[in-house]
N, C-alpha and C positions, 0 to 999 in steps of 0.2 A: 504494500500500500504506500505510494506514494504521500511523502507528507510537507504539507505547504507551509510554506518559511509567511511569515505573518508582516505584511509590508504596510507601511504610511498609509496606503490608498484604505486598504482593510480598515484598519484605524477609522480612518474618516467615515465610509460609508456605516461602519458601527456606531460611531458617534453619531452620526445626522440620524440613522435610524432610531435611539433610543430618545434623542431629543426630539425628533417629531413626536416620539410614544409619550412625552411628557408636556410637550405643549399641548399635546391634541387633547389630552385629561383635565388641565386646568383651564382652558376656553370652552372646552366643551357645555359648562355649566351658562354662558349666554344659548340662547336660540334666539332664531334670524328668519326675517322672513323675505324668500329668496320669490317673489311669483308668488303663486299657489303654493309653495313649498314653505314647510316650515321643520326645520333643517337647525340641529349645533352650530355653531360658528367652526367648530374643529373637523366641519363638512370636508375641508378643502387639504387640511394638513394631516388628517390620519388616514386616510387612503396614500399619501406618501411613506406614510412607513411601510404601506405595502408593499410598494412602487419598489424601497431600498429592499425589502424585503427578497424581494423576485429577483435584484439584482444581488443579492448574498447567492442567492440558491443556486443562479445560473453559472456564476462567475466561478464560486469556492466550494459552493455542496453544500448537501442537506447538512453536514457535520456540523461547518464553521457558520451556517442560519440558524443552527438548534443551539449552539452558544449564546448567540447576538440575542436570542430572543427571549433566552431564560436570563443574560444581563442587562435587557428591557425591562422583564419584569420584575428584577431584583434591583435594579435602580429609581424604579416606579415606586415599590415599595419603602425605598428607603422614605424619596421624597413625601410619598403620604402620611410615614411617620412621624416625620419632625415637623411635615405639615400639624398633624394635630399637638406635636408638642409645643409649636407656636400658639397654636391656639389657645389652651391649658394653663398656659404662664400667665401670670397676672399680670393686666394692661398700667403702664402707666396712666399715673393719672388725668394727665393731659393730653392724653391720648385716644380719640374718638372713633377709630376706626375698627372695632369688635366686628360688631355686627358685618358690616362690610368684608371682613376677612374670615366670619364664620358661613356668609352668602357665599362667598366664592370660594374658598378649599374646605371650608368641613362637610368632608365626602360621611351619607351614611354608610352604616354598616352592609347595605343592602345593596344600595349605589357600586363599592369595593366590590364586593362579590362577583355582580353583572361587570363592571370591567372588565377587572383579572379572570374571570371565567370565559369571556368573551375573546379577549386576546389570545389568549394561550388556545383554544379552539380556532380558531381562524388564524393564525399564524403557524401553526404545524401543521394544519388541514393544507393549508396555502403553500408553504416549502414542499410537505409532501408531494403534494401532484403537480406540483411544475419541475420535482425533478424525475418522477418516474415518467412525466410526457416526455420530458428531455430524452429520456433513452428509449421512447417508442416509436419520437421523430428524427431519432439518431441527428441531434442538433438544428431540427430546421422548422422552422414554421413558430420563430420567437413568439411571436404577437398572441397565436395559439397557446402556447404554457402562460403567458401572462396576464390575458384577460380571463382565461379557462380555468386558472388556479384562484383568480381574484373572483370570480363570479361564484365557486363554493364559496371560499375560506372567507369573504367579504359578507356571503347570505349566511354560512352558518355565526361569524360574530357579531352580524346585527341583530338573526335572532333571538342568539342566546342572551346579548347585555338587553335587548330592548324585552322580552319575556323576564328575563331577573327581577329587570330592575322597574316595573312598569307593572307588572300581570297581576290585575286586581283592585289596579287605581284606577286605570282608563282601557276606555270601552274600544278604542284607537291602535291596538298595540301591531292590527297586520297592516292598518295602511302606514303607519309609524316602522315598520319594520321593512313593507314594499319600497317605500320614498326615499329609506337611506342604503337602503342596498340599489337601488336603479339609479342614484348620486351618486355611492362610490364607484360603482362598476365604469359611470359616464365617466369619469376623471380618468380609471385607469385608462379606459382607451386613449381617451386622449389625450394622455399622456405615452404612448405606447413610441411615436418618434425620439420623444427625449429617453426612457427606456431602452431602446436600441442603440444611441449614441452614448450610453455609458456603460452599457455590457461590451459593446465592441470597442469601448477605448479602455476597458478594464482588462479586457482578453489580452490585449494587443501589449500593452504596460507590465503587465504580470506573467504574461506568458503561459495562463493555465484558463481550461476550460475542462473544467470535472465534471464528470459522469459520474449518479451513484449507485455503479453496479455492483458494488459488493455492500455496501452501507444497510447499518443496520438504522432502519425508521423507528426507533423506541424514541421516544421523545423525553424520558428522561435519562439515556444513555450520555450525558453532557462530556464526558473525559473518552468516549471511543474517538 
């Protein structure tokens, strides 16, 4: 088994992945009304972690995506911790802004759950099948592992956070779950040019284009 020396570029595309996984959690809490659409504000930036996503999985393998993902959601975590330990701490006293900092990070207990439930389902549903397309299209027909793996892994994490975190309060939950799955899927495509000019300038830098023919899909096998 070949094994990949871990270069700057990796770096970066880890970082921009885990940091869109953190932006898109804290904006998420506005909604926006887009048209007839009523849509997160983090409509636009967490279909890009997918986006980074597809390009872990294409470029370095299901391996070095099942890392990036479970250090998205160990970074995720962290931030929600000391999120609430901000909260927790007693405000000074000239200090008015509680309330405002408990509206926008104090995530409930129920809120958490549908996230981190949702991500972790959609993101290994998502690496997985865009890397065993990759070796059924013996490398070709990009666009196909990219919108094909984003149109599960995007339907089953809207419906698992939108059912979590929703199922019982509103009578809404399948057009609320149709609206932001037919939003993210729109973005991925078309984003699908910019996609192909960073896996092909990522092959070409790197020099590797892995296939996971021997790779074991356990999602939490993290050190194979």
């Amino acid at each position: 088994m070949k094994v990949m020396k871990v270069s700057y570029r990796f770096v970066i595309i880890a970082t921009v992945f885990v940091t869109c996984l953190i932006t898109a959690n804290i904006i998420a809490v506005k909604i926006v009304s887009l048209g007839p659409f009523i849509l997160p504000a983090a409509i636009f930036v967490f279909p890009l972690s997918y986006i980074v996503g597809d390009v872990l999985t294409e470029v370095y393998g299901y391996r070095w995506a099942r890392r990036v993902i479970w250090l998205g959601f160990v970074c995720n975590l962290i931030f929600v911790f000391f999120a609430w330990v901000g909260q927790v701490l007693p405000s000074a006293s000239f200090w008015q802004g509680q309330e405002a900092y408990e509206g926008i990070l104090g995530y409930t207990p129920r809120l958490l759950a549908a996230s981190f439930c949702g991500y972790l389902v959609g993101e290994f549903v998502n690496s997985f099948i865009l890397a065993k397309m990759k070796i059924m299209t013996r490398g070709r027909w990009l666009w196909s592992r990219t919108i094909g793996s984003t149109v599960v892994g995007q339907g089953l994490d809207t419906a698992v956070f939108i059912t979590v975190a929703f199922f019982g309060t509103s009578s809404f939950v399948p057009i609320m779950i149709l609206y932001h799955w037919l939003a993210k899927t729109a973005i991925e495509a078309v984003a699908t040019p910019l996609t192909y000019a960073v896996v092909n300038f990522l092959k070409r830098k790197e020099a590797i284009d892995t296939y996971d023919r021997e790779t074991k899909f356990n999602p939490f096998l993290v050190s194979d």
